[in-house]
TILODREN-716942 format. One record per residue (C-alpha): residue number from 1; x, y, z. Coordinates in steps of 0.05 Angstrom, whole numbers, plus 32768, in hexadecimal, padded with zeros to 4 digits. Layout:
drense,c1,c2,c3
NUM,X,Y,Z
...
//
This chain:
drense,c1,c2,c3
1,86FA,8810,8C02
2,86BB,87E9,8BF4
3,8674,87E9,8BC4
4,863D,87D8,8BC2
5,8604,87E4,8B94
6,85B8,87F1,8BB3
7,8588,87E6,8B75
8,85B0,8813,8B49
9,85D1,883E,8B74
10,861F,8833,8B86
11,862D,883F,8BC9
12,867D,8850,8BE4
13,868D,882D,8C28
14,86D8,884E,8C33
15,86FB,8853,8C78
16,8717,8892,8C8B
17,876E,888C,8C8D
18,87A5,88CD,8C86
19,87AC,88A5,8C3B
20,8794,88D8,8C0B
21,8756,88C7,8BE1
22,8752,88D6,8B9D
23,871E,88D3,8B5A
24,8751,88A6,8B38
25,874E,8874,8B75
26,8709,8872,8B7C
27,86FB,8856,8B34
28,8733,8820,8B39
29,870C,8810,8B78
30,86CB,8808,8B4C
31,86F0,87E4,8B19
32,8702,87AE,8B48
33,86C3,87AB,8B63
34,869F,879A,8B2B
35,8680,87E0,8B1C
36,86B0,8800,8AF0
37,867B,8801,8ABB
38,864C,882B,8AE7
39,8646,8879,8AE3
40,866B,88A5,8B15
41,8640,88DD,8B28
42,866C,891C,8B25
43,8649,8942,8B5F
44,864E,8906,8B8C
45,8699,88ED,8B7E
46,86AE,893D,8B94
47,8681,893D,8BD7
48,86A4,88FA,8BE5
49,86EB,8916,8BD5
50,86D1,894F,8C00
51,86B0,892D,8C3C
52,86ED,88FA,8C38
53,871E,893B,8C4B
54,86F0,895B,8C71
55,86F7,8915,8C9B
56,873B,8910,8C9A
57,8743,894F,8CBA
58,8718,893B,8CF6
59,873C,88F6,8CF7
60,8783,8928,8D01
61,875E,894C,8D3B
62,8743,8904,8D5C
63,86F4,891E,8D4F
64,86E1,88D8,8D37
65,870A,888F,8D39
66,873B,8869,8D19
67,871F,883F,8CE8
68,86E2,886E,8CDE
69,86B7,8859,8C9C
70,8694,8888,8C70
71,865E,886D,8C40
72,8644,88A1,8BFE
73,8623,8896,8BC4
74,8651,8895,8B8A
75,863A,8880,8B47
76,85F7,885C,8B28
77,85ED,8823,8B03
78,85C3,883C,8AB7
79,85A8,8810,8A92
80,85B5,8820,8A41
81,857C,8854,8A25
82,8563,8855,89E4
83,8545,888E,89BE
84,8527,8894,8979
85,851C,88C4,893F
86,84F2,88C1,8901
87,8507,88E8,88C0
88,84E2,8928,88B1
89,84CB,8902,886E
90,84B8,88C4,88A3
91,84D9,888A,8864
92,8510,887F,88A5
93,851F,8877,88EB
94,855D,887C,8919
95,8565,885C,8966
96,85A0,8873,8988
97,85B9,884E,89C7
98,85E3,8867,89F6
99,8607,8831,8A1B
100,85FB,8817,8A57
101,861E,8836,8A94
102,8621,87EE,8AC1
103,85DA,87DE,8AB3
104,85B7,87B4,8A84
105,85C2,87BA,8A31
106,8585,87BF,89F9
107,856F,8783,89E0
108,854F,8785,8998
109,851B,8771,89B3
110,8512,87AA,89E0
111,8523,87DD,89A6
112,84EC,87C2,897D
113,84BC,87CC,89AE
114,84D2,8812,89C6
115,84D1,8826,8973
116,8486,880A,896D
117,8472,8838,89B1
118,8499,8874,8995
119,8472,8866,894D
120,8499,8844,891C
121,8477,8800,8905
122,8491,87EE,88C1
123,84CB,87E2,88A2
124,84FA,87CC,88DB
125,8547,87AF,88C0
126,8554,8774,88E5
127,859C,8773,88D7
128,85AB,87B4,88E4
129,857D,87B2,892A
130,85AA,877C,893E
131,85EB,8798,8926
132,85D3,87E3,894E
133,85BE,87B7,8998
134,8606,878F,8992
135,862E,87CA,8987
136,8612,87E9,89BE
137,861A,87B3,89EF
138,8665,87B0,89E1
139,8673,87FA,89DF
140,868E,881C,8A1D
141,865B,883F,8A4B
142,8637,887E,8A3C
143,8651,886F,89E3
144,8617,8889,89BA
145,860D,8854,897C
146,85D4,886A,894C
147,85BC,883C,8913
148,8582,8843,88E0
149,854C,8812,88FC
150,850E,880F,88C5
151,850E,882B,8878
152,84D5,883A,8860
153,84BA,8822,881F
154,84B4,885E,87E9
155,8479,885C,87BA
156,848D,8848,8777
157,845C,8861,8740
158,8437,882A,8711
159,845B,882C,86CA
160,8430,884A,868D
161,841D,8817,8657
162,8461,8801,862D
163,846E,87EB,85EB
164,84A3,87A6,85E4
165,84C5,87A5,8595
166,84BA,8753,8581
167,84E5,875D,854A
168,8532,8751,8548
169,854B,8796,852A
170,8513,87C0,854B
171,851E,87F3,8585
172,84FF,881A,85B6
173,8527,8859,85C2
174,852C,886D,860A
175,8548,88AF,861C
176,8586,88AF,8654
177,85B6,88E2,8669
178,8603,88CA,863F
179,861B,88C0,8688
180,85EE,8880,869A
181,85E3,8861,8653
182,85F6,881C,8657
183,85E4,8800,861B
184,860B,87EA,85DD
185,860C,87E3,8596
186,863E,87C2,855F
187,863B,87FD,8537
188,866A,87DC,84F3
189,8632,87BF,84D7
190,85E3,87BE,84DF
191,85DD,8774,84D7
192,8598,8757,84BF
193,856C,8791,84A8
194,8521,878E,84D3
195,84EA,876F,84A7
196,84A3,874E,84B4
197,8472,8722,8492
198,8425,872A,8495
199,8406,8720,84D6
200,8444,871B,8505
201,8449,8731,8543
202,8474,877A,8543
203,8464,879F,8584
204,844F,8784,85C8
205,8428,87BE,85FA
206,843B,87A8,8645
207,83FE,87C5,866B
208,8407,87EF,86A3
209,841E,87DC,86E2
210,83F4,87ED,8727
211,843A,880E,8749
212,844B,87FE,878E
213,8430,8820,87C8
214,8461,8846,87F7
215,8461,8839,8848
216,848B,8867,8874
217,84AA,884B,88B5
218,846A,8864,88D8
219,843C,8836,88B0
220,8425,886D,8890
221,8413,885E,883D
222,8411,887F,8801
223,83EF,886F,87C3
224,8417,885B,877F
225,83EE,887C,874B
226,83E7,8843,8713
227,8411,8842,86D1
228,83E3,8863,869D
229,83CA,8836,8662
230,83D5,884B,861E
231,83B7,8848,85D9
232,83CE,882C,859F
233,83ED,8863,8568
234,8402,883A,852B
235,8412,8849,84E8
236,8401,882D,84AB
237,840F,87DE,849E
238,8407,87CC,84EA
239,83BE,87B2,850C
240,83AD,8799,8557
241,83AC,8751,855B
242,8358,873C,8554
243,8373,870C,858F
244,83A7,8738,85BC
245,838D,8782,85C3
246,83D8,878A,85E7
247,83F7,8770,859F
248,8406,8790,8561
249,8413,8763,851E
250,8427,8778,84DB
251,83F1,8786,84A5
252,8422,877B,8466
253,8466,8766,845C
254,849B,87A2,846A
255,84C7,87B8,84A1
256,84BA,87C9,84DE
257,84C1,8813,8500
258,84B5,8824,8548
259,8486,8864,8556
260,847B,8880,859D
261,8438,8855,85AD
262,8441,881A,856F
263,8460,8812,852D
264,845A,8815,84E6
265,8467,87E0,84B2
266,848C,8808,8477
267,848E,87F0,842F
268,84DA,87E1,8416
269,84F3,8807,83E3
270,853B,87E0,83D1
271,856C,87F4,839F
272,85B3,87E2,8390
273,85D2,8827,8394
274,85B5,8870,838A
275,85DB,8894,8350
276,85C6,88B7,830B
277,85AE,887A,82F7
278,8575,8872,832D
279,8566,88BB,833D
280,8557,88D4,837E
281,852F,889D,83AA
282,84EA,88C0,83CA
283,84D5,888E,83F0
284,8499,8888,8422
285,84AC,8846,8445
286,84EF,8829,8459
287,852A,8829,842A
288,856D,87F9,841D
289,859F,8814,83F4
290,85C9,87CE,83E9
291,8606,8800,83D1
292,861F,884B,83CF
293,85FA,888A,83CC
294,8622,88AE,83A3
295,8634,8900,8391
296,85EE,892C,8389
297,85BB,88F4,8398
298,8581,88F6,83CB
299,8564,88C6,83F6
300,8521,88D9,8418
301,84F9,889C,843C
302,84C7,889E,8470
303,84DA,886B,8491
304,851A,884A,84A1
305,855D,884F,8472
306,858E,8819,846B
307,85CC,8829,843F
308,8603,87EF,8438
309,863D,881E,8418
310,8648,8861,8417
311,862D,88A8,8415
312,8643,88E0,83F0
313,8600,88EF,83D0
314,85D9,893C,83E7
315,85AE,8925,841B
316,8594,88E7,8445
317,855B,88F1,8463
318,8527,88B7,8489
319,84E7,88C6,84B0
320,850D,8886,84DF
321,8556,8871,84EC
322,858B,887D,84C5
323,85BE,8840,84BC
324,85F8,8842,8487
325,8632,8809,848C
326,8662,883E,846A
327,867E,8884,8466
328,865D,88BF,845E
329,8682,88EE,843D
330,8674,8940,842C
331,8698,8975,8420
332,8691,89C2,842C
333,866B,89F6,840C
334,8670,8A3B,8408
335,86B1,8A3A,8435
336,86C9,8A76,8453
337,8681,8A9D,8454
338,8647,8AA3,847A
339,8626,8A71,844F
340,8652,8A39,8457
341,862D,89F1,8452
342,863E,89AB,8454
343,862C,8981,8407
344,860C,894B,842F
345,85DF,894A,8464
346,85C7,890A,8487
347,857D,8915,84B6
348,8559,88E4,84D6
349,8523,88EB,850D
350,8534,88B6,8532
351,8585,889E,8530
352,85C4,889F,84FD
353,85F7,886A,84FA
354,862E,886F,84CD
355,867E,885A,84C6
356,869D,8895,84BE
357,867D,88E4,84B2
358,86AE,8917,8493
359,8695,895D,8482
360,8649,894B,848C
361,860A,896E,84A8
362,85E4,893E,84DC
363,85A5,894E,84EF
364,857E,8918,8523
365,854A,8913,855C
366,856D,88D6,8579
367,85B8,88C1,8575
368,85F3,88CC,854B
369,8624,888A,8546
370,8666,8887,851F
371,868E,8846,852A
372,86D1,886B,851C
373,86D3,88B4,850C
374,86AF,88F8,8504
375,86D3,8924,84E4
376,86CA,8979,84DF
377,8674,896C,84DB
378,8639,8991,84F8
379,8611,8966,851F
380,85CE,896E,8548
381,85BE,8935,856D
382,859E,891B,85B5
383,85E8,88FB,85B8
384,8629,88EB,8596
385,864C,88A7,859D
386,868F,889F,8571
387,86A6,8852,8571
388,8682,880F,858F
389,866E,8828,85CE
390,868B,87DE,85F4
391,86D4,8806,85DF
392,86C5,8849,85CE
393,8701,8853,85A8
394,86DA,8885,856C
395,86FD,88C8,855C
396,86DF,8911,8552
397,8702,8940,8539
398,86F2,898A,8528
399,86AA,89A5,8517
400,8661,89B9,8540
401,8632,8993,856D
402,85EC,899E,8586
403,85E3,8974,85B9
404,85AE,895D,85E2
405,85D6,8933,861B
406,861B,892C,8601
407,8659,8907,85DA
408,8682,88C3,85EB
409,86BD,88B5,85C4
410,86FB,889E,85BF
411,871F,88DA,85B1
412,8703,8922,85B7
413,8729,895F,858C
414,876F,8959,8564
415,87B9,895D,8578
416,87B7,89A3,854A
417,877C,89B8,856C
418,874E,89C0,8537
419,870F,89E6,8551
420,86D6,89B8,8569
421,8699,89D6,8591
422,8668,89B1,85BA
423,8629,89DB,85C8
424,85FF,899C,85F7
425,85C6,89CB,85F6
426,8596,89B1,85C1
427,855F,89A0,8609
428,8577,89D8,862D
429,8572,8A19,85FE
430,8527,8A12,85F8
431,8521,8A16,8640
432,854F,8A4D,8642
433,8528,8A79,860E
434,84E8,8A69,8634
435,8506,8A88,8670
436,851A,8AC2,8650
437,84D8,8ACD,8630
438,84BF,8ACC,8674
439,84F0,8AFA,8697
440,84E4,8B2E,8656
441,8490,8B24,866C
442,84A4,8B33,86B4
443,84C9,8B6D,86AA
444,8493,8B86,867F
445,8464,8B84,86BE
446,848D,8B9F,86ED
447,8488,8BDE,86BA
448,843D,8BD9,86BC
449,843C,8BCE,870E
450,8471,8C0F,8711
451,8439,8C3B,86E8
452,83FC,8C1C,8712
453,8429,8C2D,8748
454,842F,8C74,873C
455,83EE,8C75,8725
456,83D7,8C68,876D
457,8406,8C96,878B
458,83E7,8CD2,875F
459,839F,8CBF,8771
460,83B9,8CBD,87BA
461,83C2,8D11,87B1
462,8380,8D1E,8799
463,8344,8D2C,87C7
464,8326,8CF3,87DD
465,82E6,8CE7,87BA
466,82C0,8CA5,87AD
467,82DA,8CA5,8763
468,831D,8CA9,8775
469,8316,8C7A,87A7
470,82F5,8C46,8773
471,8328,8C56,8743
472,8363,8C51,8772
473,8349,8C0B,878A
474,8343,8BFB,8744
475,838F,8C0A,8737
476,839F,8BDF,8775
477,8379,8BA2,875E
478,8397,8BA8,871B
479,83DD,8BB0,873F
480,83CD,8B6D,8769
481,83B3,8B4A,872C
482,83F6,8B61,8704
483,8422,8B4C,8745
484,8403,8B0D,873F
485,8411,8AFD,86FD
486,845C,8B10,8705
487,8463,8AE5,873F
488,8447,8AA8,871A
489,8479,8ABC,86DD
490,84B2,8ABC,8713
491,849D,8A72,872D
492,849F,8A5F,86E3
493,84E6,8A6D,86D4
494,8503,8A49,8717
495,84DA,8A0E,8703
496,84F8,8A1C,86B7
497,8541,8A26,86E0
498,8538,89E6,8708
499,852D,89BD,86C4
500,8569,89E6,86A8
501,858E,89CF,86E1
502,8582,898F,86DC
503,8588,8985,868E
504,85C6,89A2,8697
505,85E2,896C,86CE
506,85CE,8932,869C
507,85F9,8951,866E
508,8641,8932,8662
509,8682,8928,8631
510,86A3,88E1,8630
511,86DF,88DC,861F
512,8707,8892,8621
513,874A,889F,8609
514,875F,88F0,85F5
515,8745,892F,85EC
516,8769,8966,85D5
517,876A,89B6,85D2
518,8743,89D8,85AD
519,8703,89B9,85C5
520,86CC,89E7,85E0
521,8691,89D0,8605
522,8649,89F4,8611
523,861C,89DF,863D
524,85E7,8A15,865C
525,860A,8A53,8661
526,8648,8A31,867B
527,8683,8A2D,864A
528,86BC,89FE,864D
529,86FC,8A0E,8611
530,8730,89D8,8621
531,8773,89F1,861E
532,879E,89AE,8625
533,87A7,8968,861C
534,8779,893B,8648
535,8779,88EC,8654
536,8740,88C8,8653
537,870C,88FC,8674
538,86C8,891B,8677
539,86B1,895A,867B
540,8666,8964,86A5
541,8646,8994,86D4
542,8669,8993,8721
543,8649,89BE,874B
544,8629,89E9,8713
545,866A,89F5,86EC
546,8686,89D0,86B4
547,86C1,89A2,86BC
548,86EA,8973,86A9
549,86FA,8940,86CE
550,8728,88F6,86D1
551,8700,88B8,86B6
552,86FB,888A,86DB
553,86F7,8846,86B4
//
């Protein structure tokens, strides 16, 4: 048999012999003619096979010659075809090529063009172009390869106004979930305590920035709404720089404290240690307690607190952070009844860092560190962190957490499985109560719309009149007006559910080394008791339950 190709169609020239002819034959044939690579049209390879025995039989009976030839199309030569697709959102776009069937490959070249008549104009990947058009040419005929071609570019808002702390010591506090926190601290000691002269520099204000406008893959761009710029809110002892409106510089000697849009420059209160002999230390700038705050003392400061030994004393308490190089140490009160206390309780609105905590009521806004142990204590707190969080090798053992976004430690719960609850609801609750607030309003409106309701259906069996058709319209707008107030309510608690939700994910328990039964966590209304021994593991939402799972170091 013999082929030959006219523009791109394959033609069969085969002569006529009692030899049987079969599909199998024909593509060897193809093969080594060079057009193994073309495409075999079904419907013509079975009228050849058919025309072929339909011949043979008249070649039996002598109707046509020896050596009679039969020529049929059989295949076609297709060049590869390219199609393209742009994401509903339009930030990407696909080409799929189907390989060539004999006929010519894509060249990138050709795919860029094709992509820029289909509509896609920005953000083209070179690499990945190239990689998609050489794939193709080397797959077998009639393989579908499909490779993203263009990204767009996605809008990235300006950043507000922020504030930069110039002084070693001083800290802005940024709020991330426990599972992405990166930072860390040497928690054994506070080193050199924060403190300023006259007229330096303490906070620097970054100005906004302008954001960066997004452009989809069909050129297409949106608009980065700027950063917004914001004010100064200082305290006392701090003043903008008469030369740098962005700077803020001390206005007395003192220490330094951060506030959410400046600082404050607090006077220094310092004392050796707090006992009988000193009395209770009230206090409206920083304090440093060089020593131990001992048995039935108070320390209240407005700003920052700084204690070098220990506490047993009644109560800590700082309008700043809280940082104490040893113990603290309490003891129960009222055990056994429904009034039962801690002796010493430690609050701070911004963060506590301590050695150890035994027996001891923590109250913060921001985070709760002990370098080695916490020990049978009620804490609230944004988050726990028990040991230097480079080794995380801190123990808790026994007591009650409110918590914001979680606990890392070293080891979680006690090998007699002392009881040790983590409620990680201290964000979440509020959301919680506002939802049920809001179902409680709903369901007092559907009560209302039932007796406007039935209102209507009583006018409906009265005489028709134009009062009772003015009041029953009445009754009907008010039933509208009350339907639309319930369906607002129910759009408010699944936005309220989707922050839930999402609170909820960010939520997480670290543990490095053990944690043992007797450990119960909270978090929404999911509730987690942990009945055995456990590796290093942590516990987190997965697929809106609560689990514990392997860590991974």
């Amino acid at each position: 048999m013999q082929f030959s190709r006219n523009q791109d169609t394959i033609i069969i020239d085969v002569m006529v012999t009692l030899l049987p002819l079969t599909p199998a034959l024909v593509r060897e044939g193809m093969a080594e003619a060079g057009f193994g690579r073309c495409f075999v049209v079904n419907d013509q390879l079975t009228n050849l096979l058919a025309d072929y025995q339909a011949l043979q039989s008249e070649l039996k009976l002598k109707k046509i010659p020896d050596g009679y030839r039969a020529q049929r199309k059989i295949a076609v030569r297709k060049n590869a075809e390219v199609k393209f697709d742009i994401a509903p959102d339009a930030m990407t776009a696909t080409a799929t090529i189907v390989a060539a069937w004999g006929g010519a490959p894509v060249s990138a070249n050709d795919l860029v063009k094709g992509a820029q008549e289909y509509g896609i104009s920005f953000g083209f990947q070179k690499e990945q172009i190239v990689h998609l058009v050489a794939t193709a040419s080397r797959a077998e005929p009639g393989v579908v390869t499909t490779q993203v071609i263009a990204v767009g570019r996605v809008m990235q808002p300006g950043l507000n106004a922020r504030f930069e702390a110039l002084v070693a010591g001083m800290s802005v506090r940024v709020n991330k979930p426990v599972m992405i926190s990166n930072s860390r601290a040497d928690l054994r000691d506070f080193g050199v305590i924060p403190a300023v002269q006259l007229g330096q520099g303490i906070v620097r204000r970054l100005p906004p920035t302008k954001g960066v406008d997004g452009i989809n893959v069909r050129s297409e761009v949106t608009l980065a709404p700027p950063g917004t710029p914001i004010e100064w809110n200082n305290g006392e002892g701090v003043e903008v720089s008469p030369t740098d409106a962005d700077l803020l510089i001390a206005a007395r000697d003192g220490m330094p404290r951060i506030l959410d849009a400046g600082a404050t420059v607090d006077e220094v209160y310092a004392v050796k240690k707090v006992d009988l002999a000193t009395g209770h230390i009230q206090f409206r700038g920083s304090v440093i307690v060089n020593g131990d705050v001992t048995q039935g003392m108070k320390v209240i400061a407005g700003g920052n607190v700084f204690i070098k030994g220990a506490v047993e004393g009644d109560l800590v308490e700082s309008g700043g952070d809280i940082s104490i190089g040893g113990s603290i140490i309490g003891h129960q009160v009222n055990v056994g009844t429904d009034e039962e206390q801690y002796s010493t309780v430690v609050k701070a609105k911004g963060d506590i860092r301590c050695t150890l905590a035994q027996y001891v009521k923590i109250e913060c806004e921001g985070d709760f560190h002990a370098v080695k142990q916490i020990n049978h204590c009620d804490v609230s707190a944004r988050m726990v962190v028990a040991g230097p969080e480079d080794k995380l090798t801190g123990k808790v053992v026994g007591g009650h957490f409110y918590l914001d976004l979680g606990i890392k430690c070293g080891v979680l719960g006690s090998p007699s499985e002392s009881s040790l609850q983590l409620n990680i609801n201290r964000r979440i609750d509020p959301v919680a109560e506002k939802q049920q607030a809001l179902r409680q309003n709903v369901a007092a409106v559907k009560v209302e719309m039932e007796q406007i309701k039935s209102s209507i259906e009583q006018m409906k069996k009265l005489e028709k009149s134009d009062a009772t058709t003015e009041h029953m319209n009445a009754f009907v707008e008010e039933f509208e007006a009350q339907k639309t107030v319930a369906l607002a309510m129910i759009e408010d608690i699944k936005r309220l559910e989707a922050q839930r939700v999402a609170l909820m994910i960010e939520t997480a328990v670290i543990v490095k080394q053990q944690m043992f039964g007797g450990v119960e966590v909270h978090v929404g209304s999911e509730k987690l008791p942990v009945k055995r021994e456990y590796g290093p593991s942590q516990v987190k939402i997965i697929e809106a339950a609560l689990k514990i799972d392997p860590l991974i170091h």
